[in-house]
py3Dmol code that shows the C-alpha trace and the ligand (Angstrom):
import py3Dmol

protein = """\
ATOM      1  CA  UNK A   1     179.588 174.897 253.090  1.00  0.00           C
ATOM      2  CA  UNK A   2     176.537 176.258 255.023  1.00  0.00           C
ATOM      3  CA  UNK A   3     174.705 174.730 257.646  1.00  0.00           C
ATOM      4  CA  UNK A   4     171.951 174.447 254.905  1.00  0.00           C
ATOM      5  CA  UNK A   5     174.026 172.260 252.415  1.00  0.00           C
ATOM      6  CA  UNK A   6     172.862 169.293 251.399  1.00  0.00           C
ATOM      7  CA  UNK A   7     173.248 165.805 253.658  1.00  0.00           C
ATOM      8  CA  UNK A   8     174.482 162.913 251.504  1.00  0.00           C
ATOM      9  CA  UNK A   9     172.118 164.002 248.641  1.00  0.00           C
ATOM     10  CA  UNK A  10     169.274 165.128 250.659  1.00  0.00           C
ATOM     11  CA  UNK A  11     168.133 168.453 252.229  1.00  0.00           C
ATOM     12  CA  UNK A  12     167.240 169.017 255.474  1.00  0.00           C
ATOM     13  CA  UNK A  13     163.964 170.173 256.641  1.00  0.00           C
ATOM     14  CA  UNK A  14     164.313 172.605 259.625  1.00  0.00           C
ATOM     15  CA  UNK A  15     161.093 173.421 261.848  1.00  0.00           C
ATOM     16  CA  UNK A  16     161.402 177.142 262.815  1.00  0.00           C
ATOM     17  CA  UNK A  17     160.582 179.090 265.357  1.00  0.00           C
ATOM     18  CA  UNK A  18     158.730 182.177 264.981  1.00  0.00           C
ATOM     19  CA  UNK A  19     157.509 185.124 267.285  1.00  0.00           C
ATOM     20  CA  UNK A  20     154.065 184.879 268.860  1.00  0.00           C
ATOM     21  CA  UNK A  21     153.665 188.665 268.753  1.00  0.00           C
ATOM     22  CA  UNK A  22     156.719 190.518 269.333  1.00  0.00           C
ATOM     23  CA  UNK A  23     158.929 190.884 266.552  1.00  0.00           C
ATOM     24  CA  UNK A  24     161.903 190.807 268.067  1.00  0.00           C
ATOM     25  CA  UNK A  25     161.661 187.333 269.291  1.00  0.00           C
ATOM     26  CA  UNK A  26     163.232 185.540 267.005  1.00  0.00           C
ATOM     27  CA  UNK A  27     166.966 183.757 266.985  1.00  0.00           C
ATOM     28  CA  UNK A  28     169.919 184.941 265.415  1.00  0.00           C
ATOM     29  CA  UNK A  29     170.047 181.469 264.296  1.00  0.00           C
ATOM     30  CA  UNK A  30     165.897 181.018 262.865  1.00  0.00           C
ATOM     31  CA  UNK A  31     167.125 184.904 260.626  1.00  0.00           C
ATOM     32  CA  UNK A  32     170.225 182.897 259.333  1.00  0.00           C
ATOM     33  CA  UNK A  33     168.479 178.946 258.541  1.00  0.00           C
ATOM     34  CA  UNK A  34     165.645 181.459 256.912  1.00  0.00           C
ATOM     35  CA  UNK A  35     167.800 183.392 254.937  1.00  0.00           C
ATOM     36  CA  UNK A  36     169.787 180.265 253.616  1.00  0.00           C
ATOM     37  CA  UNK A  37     167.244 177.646 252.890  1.00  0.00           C
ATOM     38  CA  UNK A  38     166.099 177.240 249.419  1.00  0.00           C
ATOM     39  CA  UNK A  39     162.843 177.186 249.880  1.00  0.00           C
ATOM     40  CA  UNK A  40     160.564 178.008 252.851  1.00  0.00           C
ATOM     41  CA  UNK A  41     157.083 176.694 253.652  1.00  0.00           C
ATOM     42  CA  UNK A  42     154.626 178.578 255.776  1.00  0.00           C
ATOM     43  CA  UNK A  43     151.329 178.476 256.872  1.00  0.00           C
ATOM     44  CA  UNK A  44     150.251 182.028 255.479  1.00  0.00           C
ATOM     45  CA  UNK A  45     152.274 183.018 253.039  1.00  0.00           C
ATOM     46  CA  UNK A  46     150.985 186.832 253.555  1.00  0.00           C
ATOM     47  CA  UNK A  47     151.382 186.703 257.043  1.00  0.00           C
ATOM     48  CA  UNK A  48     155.191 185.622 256.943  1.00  0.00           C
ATOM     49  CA  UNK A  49     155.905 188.283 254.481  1.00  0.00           C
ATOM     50  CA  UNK A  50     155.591 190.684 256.751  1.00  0.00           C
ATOM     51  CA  UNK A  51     157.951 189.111 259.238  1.00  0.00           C
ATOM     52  CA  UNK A  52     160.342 188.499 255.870  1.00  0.00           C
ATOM     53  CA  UNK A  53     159.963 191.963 254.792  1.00  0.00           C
ATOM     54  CA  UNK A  54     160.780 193.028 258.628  1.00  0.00           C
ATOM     55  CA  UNK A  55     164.231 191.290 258.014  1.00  0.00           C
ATOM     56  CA  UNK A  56     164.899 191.642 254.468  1.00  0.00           C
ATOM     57  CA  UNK A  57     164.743 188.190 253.936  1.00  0.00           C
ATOM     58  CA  UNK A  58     164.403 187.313 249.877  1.00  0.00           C
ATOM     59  CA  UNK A  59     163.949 183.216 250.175  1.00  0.00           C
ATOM     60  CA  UNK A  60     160.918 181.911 248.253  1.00  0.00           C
ATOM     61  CA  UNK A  61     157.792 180.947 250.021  1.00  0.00           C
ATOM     62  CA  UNK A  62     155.244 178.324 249.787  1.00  0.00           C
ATOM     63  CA  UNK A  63     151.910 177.707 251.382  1.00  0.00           C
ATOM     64  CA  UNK A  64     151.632 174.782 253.677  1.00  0.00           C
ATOM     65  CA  UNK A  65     148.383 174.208 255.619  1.00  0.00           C
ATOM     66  CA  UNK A  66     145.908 171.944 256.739  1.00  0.00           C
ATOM     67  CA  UNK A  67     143.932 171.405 253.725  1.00  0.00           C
ATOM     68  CA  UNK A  68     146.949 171.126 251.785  1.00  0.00           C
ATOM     69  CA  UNK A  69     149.369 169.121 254.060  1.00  0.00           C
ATOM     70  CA  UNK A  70     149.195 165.495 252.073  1.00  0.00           C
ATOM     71  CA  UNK A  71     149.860 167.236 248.666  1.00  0.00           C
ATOM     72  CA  UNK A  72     151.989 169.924 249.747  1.00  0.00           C
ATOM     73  CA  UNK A  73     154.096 167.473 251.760  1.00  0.00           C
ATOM     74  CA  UNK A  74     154.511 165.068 248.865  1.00  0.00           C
ATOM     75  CA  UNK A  75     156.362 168.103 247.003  1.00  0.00           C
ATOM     76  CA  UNK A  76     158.210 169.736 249.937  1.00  0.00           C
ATOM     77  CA  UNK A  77     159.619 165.529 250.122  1.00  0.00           C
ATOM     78  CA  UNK A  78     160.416 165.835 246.608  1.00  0.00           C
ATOM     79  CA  UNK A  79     162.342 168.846 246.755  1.00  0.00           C
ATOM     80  CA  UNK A  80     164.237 167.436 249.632  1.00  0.00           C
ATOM     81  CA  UNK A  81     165.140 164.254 247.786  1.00  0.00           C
ATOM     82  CA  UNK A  82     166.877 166.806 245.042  1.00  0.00           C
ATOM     83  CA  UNK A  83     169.160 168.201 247.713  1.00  0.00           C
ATOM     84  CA  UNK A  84     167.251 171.300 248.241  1.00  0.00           C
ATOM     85  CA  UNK A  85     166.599 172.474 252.441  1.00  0.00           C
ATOM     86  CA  UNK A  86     163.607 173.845 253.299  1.00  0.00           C
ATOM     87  CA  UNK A  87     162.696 175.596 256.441  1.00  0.00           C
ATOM     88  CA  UNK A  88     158.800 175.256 258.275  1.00  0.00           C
ATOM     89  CA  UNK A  89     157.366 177.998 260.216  1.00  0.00           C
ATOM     90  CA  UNK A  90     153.708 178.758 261.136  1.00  0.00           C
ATOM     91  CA  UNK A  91     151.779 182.181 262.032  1.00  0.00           C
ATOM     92  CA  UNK A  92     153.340 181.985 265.305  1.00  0.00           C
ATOM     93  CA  UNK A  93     155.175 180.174 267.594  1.00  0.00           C
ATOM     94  CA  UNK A  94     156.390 176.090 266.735  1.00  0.00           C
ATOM     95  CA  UNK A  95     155.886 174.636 264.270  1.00  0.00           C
ATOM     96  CA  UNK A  96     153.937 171.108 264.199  1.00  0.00           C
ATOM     97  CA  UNK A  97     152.461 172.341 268.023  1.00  0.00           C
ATOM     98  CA  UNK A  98     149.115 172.664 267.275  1.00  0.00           C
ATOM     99  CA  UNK A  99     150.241 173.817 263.703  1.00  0.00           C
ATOM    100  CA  UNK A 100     150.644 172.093 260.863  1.00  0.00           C
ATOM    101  CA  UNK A 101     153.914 170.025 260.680  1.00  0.00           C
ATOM    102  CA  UNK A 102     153.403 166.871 262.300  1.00  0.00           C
ATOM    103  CA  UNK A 103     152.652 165.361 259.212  1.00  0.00           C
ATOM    104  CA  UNK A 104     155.712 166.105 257.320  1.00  0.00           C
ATOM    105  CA  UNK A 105     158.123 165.437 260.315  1.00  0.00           C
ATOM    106  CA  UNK A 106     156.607 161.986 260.185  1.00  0.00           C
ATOM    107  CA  UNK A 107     157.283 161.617 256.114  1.00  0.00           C
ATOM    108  CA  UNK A 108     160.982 163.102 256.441  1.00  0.00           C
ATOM    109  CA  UNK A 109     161.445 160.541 259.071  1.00  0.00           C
ATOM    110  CA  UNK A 110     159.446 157.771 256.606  1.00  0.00           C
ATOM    111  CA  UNK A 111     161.895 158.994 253.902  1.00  0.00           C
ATOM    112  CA  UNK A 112     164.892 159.028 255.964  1.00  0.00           C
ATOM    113  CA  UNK A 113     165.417 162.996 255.093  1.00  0.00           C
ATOM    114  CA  UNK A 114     167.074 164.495 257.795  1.00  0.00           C
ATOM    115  CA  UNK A 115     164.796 166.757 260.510  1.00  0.00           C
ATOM    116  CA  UNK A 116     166.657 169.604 262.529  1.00  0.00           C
ATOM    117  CA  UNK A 117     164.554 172.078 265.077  1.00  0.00           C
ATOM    118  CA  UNK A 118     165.729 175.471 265.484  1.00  0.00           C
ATOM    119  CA  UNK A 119     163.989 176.386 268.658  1.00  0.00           C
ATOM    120  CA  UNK A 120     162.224 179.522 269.799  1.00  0.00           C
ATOM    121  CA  UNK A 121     158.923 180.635 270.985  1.00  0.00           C
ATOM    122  CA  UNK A 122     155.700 178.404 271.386  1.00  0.00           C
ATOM    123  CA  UNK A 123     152.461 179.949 273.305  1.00  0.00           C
ATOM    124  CA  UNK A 124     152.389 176.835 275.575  1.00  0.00           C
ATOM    125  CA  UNK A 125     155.841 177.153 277.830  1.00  0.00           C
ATOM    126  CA  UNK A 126     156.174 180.837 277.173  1.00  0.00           C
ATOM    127  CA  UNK A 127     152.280 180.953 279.457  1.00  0.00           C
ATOM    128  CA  UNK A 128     153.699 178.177 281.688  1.00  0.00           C
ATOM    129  CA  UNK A 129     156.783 180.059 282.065  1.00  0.00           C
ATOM    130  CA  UNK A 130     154.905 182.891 284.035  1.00  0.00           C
ATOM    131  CA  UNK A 131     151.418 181.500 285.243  1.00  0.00           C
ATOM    132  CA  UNK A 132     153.164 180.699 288.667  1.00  0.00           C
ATOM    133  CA  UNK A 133     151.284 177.190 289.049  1.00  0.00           C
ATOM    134  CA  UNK A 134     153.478 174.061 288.868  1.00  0.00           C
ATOM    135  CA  UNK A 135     156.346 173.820 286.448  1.00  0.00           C
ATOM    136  CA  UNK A 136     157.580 170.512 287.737  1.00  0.00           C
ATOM    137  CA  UNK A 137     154.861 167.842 285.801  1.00  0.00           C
ATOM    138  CA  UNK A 138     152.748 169.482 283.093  1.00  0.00           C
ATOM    139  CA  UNK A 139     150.294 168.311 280.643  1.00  0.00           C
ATOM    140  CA  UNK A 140     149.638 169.962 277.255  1.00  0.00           C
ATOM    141  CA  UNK A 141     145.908 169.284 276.043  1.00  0.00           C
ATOM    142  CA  UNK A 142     145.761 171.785 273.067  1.00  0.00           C
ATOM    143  CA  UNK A 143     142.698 173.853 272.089  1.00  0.00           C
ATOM    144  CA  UNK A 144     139.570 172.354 274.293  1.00  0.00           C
ATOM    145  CA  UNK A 145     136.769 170.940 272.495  1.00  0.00           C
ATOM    146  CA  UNK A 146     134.541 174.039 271.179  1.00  0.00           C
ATOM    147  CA  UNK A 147     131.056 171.878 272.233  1.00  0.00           C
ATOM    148  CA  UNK A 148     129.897 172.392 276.059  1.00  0.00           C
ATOM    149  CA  UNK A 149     129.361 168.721 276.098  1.00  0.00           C
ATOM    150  CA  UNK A 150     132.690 167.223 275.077  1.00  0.00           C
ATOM    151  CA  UNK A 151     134.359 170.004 277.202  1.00  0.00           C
ATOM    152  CA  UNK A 152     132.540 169.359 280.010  1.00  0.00           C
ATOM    153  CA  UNK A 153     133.470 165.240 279.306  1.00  0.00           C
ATOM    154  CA  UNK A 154     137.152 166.023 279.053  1.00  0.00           C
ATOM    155  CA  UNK A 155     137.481 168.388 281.926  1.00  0.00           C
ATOM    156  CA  UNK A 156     135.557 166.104 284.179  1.00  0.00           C
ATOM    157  CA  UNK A 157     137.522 163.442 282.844  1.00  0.00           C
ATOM    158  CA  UNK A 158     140.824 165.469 283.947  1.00  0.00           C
ATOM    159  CA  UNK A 159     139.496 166.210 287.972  1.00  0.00           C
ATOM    160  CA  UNK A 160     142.335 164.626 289.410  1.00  0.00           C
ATOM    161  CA  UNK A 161     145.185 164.650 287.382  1.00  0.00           C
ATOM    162  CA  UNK A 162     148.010 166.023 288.981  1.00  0.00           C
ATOM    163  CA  UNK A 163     149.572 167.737 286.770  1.00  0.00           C
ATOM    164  CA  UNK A 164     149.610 171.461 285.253  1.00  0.00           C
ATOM    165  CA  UNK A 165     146.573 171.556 282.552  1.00  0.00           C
ATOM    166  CA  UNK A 166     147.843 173.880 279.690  1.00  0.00           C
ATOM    167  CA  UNK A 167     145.169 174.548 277.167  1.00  0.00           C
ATOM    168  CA  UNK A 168     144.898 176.692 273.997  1.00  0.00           C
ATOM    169  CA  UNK A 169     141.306 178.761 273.857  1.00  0.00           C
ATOM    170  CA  UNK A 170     139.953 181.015 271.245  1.00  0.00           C
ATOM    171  CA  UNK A 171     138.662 184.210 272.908  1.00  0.00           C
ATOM    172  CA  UNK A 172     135.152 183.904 272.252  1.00  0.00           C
ATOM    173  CA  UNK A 173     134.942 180.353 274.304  1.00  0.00           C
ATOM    174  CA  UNK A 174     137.358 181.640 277.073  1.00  0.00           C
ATOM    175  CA  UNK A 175     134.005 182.533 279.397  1.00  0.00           C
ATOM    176  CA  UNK A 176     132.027 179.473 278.327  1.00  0.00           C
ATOM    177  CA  UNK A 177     135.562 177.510 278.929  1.00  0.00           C
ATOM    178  CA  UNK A 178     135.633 178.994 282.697  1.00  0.00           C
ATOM    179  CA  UNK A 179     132.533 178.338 283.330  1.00  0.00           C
ATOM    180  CA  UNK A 180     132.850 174.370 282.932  1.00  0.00           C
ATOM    181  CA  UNK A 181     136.304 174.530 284.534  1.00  0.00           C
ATOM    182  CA  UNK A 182     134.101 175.735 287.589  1.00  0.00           C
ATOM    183  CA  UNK A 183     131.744 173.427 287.282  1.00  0.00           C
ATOM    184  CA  UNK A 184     133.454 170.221 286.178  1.00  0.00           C
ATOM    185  CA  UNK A 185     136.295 171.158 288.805  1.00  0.00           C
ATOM    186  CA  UNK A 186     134.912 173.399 291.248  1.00  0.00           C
ATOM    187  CA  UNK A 187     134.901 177.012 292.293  1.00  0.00           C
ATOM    188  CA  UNK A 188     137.951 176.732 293.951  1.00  0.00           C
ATOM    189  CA  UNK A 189     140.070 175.620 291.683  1.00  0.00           C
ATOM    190  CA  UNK A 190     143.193 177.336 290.853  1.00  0.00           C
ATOM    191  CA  UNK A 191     143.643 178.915 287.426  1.00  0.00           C
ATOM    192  CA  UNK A 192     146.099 181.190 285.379  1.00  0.00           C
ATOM    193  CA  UNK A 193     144.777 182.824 281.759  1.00  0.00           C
ATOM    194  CA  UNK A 194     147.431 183.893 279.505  1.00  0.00           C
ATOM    195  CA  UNK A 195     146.628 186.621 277.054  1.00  0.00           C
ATOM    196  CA  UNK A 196     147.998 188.403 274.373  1.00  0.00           C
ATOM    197  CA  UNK A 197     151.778 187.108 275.183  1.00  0.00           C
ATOM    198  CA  UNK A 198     154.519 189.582 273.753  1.00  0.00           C
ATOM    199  CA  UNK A 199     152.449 191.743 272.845  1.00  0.00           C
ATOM    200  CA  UNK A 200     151.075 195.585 274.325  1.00  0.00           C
ATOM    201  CA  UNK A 201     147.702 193.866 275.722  1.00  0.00           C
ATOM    202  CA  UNK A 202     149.863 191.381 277.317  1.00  0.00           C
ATOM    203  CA  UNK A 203     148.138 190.420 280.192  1.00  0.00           C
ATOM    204  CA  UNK A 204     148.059 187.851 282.741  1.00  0.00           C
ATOM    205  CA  UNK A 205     144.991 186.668 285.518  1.00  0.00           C
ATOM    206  CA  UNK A 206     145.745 184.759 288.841  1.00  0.00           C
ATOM    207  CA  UNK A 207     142.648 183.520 290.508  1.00  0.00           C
ATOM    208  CA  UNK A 208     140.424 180.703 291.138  1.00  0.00           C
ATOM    209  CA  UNK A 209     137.919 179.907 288.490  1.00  0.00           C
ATOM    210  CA  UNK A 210     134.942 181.412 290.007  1.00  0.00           C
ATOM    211  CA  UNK A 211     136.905 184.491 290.079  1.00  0.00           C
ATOM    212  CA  UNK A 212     138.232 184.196 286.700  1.00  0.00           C
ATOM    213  CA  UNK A 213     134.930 183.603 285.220  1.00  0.00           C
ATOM    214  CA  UNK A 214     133.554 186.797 286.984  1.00  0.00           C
ATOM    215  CA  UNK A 215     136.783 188.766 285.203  1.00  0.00           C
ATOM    216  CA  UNK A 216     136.419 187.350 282.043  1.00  0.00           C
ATOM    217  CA  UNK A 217     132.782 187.425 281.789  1.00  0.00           C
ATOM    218  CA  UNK A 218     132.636 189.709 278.951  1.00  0.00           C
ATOM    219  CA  UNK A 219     134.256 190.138 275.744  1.00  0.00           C
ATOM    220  CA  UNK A 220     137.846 189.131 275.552  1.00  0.00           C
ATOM    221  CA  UNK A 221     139.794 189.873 273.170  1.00  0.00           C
ATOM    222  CA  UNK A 222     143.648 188.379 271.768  1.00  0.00           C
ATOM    223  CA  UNK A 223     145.202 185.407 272.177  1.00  0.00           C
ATOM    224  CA  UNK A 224     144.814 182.824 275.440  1.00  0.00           C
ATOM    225  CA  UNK A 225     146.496 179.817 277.252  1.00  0.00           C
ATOM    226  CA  UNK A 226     144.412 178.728 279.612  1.00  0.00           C
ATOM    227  CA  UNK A 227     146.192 176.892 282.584  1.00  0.00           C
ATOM    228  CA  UNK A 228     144.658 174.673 285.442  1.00  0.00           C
ATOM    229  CA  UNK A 229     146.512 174.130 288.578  1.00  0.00           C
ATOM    230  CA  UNK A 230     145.876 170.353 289.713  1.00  0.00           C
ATOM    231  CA  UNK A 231     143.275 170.044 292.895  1.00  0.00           C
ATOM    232  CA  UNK A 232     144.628 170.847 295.836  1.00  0.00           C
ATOM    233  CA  UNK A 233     144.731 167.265 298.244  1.00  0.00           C
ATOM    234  CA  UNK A 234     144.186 169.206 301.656  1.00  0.00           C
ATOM    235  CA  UNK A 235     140.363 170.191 300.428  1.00  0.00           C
ATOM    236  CA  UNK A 236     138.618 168.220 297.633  1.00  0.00           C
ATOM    237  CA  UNK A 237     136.304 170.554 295.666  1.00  0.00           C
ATOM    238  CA  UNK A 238     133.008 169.879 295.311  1.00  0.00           C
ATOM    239  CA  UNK A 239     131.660 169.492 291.085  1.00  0.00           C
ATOM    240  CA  UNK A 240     128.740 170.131 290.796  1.00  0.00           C
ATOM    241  CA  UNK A 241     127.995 166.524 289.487  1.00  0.00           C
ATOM    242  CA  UNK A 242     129.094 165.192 293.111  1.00  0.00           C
ATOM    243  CA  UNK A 243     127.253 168.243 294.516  1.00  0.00           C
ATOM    244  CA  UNK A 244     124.291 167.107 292.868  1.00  0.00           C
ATOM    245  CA  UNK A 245     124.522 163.526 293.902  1.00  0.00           C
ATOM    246  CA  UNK A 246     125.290 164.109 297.391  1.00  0.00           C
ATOM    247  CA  UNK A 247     121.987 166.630 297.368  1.00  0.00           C
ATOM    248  CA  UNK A 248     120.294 163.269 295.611  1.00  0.00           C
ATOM    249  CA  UNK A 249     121.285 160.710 298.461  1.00  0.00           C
ATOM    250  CA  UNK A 250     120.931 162.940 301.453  1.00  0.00           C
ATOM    251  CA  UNK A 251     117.873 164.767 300.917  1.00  0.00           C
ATOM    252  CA  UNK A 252     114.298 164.173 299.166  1.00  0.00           C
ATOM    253  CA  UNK A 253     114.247 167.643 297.737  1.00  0.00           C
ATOM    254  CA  UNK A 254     113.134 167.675 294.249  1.00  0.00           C
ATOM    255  CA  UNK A 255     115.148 167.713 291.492  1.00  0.00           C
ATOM    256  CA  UNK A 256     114.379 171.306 290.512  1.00  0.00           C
ATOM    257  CA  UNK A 257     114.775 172.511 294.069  1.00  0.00           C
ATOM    258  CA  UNK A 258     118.350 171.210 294.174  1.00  0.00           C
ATOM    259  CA  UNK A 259     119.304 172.800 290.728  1.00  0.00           C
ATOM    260  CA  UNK A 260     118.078 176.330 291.882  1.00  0.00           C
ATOM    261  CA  UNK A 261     120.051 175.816 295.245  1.00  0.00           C
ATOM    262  CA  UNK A 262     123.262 174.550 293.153  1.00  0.00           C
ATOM    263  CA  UNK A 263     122.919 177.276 290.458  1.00  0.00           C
ATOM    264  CA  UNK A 264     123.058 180.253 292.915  1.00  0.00           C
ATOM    265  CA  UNK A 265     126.246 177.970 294.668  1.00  0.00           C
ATOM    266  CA  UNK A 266     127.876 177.935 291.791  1.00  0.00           C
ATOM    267  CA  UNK A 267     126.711 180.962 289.727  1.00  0.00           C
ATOM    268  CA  UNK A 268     125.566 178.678 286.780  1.00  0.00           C
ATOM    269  CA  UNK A 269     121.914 178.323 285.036  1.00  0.00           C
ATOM    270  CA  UNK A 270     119.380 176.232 286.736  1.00  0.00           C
ATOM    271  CA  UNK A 271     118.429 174.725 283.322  1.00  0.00           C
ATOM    272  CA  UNK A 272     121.762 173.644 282.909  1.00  0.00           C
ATOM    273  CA  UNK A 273     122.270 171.971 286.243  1.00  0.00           C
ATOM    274  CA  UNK A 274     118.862 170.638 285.915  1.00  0.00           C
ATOM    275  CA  UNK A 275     119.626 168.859 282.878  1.00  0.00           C
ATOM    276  CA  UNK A 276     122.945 167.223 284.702  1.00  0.00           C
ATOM    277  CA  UNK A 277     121.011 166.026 287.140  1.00  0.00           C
ATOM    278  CA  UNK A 278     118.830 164.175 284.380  1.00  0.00           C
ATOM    279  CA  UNK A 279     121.571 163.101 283.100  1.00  0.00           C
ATOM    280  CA  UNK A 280     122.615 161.331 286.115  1.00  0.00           C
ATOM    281  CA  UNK A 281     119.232 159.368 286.786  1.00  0.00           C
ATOM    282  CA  UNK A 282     119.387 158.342 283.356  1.00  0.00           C
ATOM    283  CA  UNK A 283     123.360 156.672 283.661  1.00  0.00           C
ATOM    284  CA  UNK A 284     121.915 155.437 287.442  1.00  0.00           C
ATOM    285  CA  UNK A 285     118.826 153.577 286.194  1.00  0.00           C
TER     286      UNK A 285
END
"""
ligand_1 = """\
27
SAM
N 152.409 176.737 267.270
C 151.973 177.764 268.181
C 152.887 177.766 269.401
O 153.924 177.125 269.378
O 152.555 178.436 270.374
C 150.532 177.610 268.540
C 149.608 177.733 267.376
S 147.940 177.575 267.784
C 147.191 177.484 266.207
C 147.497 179.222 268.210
C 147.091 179.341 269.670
O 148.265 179.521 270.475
C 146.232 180.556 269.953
O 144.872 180.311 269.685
C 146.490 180.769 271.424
O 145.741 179.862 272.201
C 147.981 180.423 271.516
N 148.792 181.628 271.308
C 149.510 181.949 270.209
N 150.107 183.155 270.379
C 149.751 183.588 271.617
C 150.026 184.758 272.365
N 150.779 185.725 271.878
N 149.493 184.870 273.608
C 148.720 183.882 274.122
N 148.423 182.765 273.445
C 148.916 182.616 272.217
"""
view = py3Dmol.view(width=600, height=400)
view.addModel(protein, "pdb")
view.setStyle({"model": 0}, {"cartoon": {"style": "trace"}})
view.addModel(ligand_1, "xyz")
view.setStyle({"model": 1}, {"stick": {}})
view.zoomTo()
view.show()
């Protein structure tokens, strides 16, 4: 019998791996549980033919996706029941890591159908892996809110954790996403961008944020991981929230005054910092 034989009547669903550019990194093992299954369910069906063409691999596909997930799952369930294994993959990397999957883990496990990973790629450790910050404690925070407001909440709301920050970011937030990291956690602070993993543009930036936002401060293009190294306990940085309330207690300047001074500090718009600082009367009074 194959590995892919049925498990006291039921199938087993396996959760694939899949390259996150390069072709070629895939398992010996993912080709073979591919190949075998009787039916596989992935996120694009067009987009894993061409990785099934690459390896001549004939198994059916099916579409399974966010907007489809409750239905979808209900079948892929059903089909597992009758003894059949199906593999998951997604357009890149794990699947059920910011991909859909979760769901249908959690009704295999509901259903008592058996769940097996065959591990591989996934964005995340492949950027940790590299970035050269902490390995030792990490946390993974998936994509960052795509508002300025709730990203600015969550990274403020992250100043002092101590562990490695890994985020996903779409390329067309990455310089509005720096920005707030220097703001919310300081100039100073130590961050790694990951881009284009596996792949020719492959490319990877060292720096603090106020020099990462001056590198990334015009189009960017590919795939990121954004990671944040925690603060560093010999110097607190200054955000520009405790900037401004500092410039609040110990001076008499206007309001104004001390968002110009702050804005050229930290490179950001006046208007911007201006509005903080309303902000912060507003939560004081
Ligand atoms: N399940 C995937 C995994 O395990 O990595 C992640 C899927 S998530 C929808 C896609 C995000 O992962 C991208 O927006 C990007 O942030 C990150 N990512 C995927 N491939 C990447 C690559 N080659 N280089 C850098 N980041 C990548």
């Amino acid at each position: 019998m194959t590995e892919t034989g049925s498990n006291g009547g039921c199938g087993t669903l396996y959760l694939v791996a899949t390259p996150i550019g390069n072709l070629e990194d895939i398992s010996q093992r993912a080709l073979r549980i591919l190949q075998e299954v009787d039916l596989v369910a992935a996120e694009d069906t067009r987009h894993s033919r061409k990785l099934f063409n690459h390896y001549g691999i004939g198994t059916p596909l099916t579409s399974y996706f966010q907007h489809n997930e409750a239905a979808k799952g209900q079948r892929i369930i059903e089909a597992l029941r009758q003894g059949k294994s199906v593999a998951l993959i997604s357009d890149a990397g794990t699947p059920a890591i910011s991909d859909p999957g979760c769901l249908l883990v959690q009704s295999c496990h509901e259903a008592g159908i058996p769940v097996s990973a065959i591990p591989g790629p996934s964005a995340l450790i492949a950027a940790l892996s590299i970035a050269g910050l902490s390995t030792e404690r990490f946390a993974f925070e998936g994509f960052l809110p795509a508002r300025t407001h709730a990203r600015r909440q969550l990274l403020r709301s992250l100043q002092n954790e101590m562990r490695t920050l890994v985020f996903y970011e779409a390329p067309h937030r990455l310089a509005a996403a720096l920005q707030d990291v220097r703001a919310e956690l300081g100039e100073k602070r130590s961050v790694a961008v990951v881009r284009e993993l596996t792949k020719v543009h492959e490319e990877l930036f060292r720096g603090t944020a106020a020099e990462a936002c001056a590198h990334f401060a015009g189009k960017v293009r590919g795939e990121i991981v954004l990671l944040i190294a925690p603060p560093k306990a010999t110097a607190p940085e200054e955000s520009v929230r405790e900037a401004l309330q500092r410039w609040r207690e110990e001076t008499d300047l206007p309001l104004s005054k001390i968002a110009r001074k702050l804005a050229r500090e930290y490179g950001l718009s006046g208007s911007e910092i201006y509005r903080e600082g309303l902000a912060l009367q507003d939560e004081e009074e």
